[in-house]
TORNU-923224 format. One record per atom (N, C-alpha, C): z, y, x; residue in three letters. Coordinates in steps of 0.001 Angstrom, whole numbers, padded with zeros to 6 digits, always signed. Layout:
% TORNU-923224
ZYXALA...
END
This chain:
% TORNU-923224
+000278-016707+005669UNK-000778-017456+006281UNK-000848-017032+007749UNK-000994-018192+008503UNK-001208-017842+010094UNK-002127-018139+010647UNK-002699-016549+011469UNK-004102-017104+012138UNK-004003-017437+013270UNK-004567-017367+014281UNK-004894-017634+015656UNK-003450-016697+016013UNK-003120-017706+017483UNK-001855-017115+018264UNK-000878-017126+017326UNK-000937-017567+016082UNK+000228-017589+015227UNK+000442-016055+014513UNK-000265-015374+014889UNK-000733-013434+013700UNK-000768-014066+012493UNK+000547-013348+011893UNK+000202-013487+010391UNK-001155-012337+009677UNK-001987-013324+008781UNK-002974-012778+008460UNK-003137-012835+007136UNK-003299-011697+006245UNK-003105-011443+004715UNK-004622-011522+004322UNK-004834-012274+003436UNK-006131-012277+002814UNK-006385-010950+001819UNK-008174-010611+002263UNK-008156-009556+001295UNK-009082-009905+000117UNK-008508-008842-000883UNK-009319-009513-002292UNK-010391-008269-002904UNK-011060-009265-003350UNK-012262-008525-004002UNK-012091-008049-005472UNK-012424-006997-005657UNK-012788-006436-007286UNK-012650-007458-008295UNK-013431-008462-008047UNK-013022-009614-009121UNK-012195-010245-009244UNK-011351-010766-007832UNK-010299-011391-007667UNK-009244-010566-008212UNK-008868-009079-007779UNK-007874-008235-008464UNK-008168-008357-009894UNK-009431-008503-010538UNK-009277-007965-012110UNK-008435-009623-012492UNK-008753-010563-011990UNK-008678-011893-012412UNK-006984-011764-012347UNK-006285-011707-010700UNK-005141-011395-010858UNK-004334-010527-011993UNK-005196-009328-012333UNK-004475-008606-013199UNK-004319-008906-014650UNK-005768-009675-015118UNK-005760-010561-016391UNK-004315-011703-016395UNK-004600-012456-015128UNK-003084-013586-015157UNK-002004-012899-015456UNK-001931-011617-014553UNK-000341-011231-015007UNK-000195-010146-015924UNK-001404-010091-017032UNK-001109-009934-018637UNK-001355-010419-019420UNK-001895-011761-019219UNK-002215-012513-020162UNK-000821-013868-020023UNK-000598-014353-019037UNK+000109-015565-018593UNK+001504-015485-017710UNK+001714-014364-017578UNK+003059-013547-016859UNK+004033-012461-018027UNK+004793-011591-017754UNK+004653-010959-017853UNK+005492-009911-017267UNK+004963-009969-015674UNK+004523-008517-014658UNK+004355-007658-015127UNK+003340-007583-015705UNK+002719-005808-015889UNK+003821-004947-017089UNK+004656-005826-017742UNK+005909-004928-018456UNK+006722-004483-017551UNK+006976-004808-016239UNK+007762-004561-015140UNK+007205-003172-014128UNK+005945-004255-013704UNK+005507-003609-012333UNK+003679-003152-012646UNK+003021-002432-012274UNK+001953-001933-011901UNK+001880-001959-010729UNK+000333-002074-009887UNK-000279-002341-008985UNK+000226-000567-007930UNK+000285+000647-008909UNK+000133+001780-007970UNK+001567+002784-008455UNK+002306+002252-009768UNK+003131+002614-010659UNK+004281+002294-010542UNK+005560+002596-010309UNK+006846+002077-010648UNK+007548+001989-012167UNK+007719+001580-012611UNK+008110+001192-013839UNK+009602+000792-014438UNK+009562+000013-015165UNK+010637-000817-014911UNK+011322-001185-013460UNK+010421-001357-013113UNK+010372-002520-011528UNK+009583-001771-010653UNK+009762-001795-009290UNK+008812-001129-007759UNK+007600-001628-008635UNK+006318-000282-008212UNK+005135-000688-007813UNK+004880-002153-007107UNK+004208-002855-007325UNK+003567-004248-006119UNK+003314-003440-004982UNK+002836-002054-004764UNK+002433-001693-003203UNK+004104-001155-002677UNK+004631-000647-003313UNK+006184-000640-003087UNK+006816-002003-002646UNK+006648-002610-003154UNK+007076-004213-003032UNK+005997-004546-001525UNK+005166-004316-001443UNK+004530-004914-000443UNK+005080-003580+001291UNK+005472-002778+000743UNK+006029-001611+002013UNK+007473-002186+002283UNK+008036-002301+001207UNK+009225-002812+001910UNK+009468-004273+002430UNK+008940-004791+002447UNK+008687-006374+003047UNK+008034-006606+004019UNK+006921-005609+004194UNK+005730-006261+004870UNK+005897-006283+006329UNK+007070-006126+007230UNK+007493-006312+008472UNK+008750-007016+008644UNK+009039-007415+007635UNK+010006-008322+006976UNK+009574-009904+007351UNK+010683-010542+008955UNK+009724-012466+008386UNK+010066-012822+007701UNK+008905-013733+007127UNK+008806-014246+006180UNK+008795-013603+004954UNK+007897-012422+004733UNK+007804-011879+003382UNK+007152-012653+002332UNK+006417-013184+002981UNK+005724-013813+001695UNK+006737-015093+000897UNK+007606-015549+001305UNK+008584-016624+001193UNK+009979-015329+000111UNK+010175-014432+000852UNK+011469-013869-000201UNK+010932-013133-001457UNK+009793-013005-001161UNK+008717-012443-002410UNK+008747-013555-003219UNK+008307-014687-003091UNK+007772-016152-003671UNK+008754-016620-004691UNK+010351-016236-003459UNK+011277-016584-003788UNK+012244-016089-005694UNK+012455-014062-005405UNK+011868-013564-006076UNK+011597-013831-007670UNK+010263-014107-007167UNK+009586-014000-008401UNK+009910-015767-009279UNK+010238-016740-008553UNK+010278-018013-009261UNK+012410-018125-009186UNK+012757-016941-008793UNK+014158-016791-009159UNK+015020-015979-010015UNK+013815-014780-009917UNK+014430-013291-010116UNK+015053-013106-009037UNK+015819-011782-009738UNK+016506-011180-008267UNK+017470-009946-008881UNK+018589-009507-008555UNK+019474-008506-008694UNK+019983-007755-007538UNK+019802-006961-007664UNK+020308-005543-007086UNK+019396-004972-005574UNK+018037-005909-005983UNK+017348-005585-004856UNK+016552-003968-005155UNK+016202-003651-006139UNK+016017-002224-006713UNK+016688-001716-007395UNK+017993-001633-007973UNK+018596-001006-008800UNK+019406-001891-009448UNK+019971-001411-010905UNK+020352-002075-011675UNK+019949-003266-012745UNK+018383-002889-012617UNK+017768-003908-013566UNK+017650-005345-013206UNK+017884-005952-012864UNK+017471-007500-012671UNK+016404-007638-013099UNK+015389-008822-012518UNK+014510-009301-012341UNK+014238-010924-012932UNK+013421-010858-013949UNK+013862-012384-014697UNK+013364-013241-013940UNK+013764-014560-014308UNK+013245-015840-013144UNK+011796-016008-013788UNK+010937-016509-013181UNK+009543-017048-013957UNK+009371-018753-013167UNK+010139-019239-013823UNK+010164-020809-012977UNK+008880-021208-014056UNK+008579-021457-014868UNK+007098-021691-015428UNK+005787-021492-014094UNK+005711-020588-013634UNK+004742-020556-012366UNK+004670-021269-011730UNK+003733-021958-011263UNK+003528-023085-009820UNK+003663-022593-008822UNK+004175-023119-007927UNK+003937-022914-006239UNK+002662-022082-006052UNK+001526-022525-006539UNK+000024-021879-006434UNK+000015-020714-007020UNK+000621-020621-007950UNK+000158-019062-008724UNK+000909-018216-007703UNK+002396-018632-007082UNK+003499-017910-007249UNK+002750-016998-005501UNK+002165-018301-004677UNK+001424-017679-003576UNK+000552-016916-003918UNK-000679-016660-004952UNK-001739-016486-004985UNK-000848-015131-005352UNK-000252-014871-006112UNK+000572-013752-006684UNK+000798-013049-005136UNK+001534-013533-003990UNK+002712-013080-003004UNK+001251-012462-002144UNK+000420-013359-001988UNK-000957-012758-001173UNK-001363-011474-001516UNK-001490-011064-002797UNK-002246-010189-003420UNK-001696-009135-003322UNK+000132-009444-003692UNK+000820-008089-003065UNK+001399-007764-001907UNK+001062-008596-000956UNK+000513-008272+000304UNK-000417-007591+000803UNK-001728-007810+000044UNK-002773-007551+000689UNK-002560-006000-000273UNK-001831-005540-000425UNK-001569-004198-001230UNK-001594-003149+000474UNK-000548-003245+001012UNK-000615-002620+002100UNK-001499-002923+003573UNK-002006-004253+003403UNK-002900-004848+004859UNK-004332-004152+004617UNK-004575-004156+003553UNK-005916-003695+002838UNK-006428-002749+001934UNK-004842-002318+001455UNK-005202-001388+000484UNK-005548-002046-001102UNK-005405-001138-001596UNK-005069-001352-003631UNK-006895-001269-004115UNK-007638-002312-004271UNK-008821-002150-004710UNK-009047-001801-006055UNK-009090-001062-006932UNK-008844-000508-007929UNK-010082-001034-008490UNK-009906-001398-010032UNK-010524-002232-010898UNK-010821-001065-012425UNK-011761-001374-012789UNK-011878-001092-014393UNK-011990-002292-015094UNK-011139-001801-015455UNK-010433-003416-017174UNK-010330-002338-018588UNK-010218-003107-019989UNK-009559-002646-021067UNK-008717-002917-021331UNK-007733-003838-020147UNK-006491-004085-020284UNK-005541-002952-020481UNK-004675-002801-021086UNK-003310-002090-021351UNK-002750-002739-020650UNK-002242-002250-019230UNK-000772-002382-018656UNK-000381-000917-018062UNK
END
């Protein structure tokens, strides 16, 4: 997203918005078998994912990309499955959030989610 003078500008999210995000990507994804918000896993942390991109142009586009392609050998050996089921909308609302991991910092949530 671009603000004034053309500054890319990362939206920041609220407590509810993160829990909501984190419900989508364990209820309707499935991210959180991969990646955690502060955790490496399977897959980079999302704030890992958001450090190595985030001076990167166009991060939010090879992120987007990514995630509605997968991806190989960008962390290791594991590949990254495609999630073409996602819309354009989720796939941004997703790329924002782990963005706003490093612009804003990881707003940490209480859920009874297991991820």
């Amino acid at each position: 997203m671009l603000g004034a003078k053309g500054k890319k500008v990362v939206p920041e999210f609220t407590k509810a918005e993160t829990l909501e995000i984190i419900e989508f990507m364990s209820f309707k994804t499935d991210c959180i078998t991969c990646h955690q918000p502060d955790l490496a896993l399977v897959g980079p942390s999302f704030i890992e994912i958001a450090e190595k991109y985030e001076k990167r142009p166009m991060a939010e586009a090879l992120i987007a990309r990514s995630i509605r392609l997968g991806s190989e050998g960008e962390w290791g050996d594991v590949p990254m499955a495609p999630h073409p089921e996602l819309t354009t909308k989720e796939i941004a609302w997703l790329t924002d959030w782990i963005m706003s991991l490093v612009a804003h910092g990881y707003v940490e949530v209480e859920t009874t989610l297991i991820y």
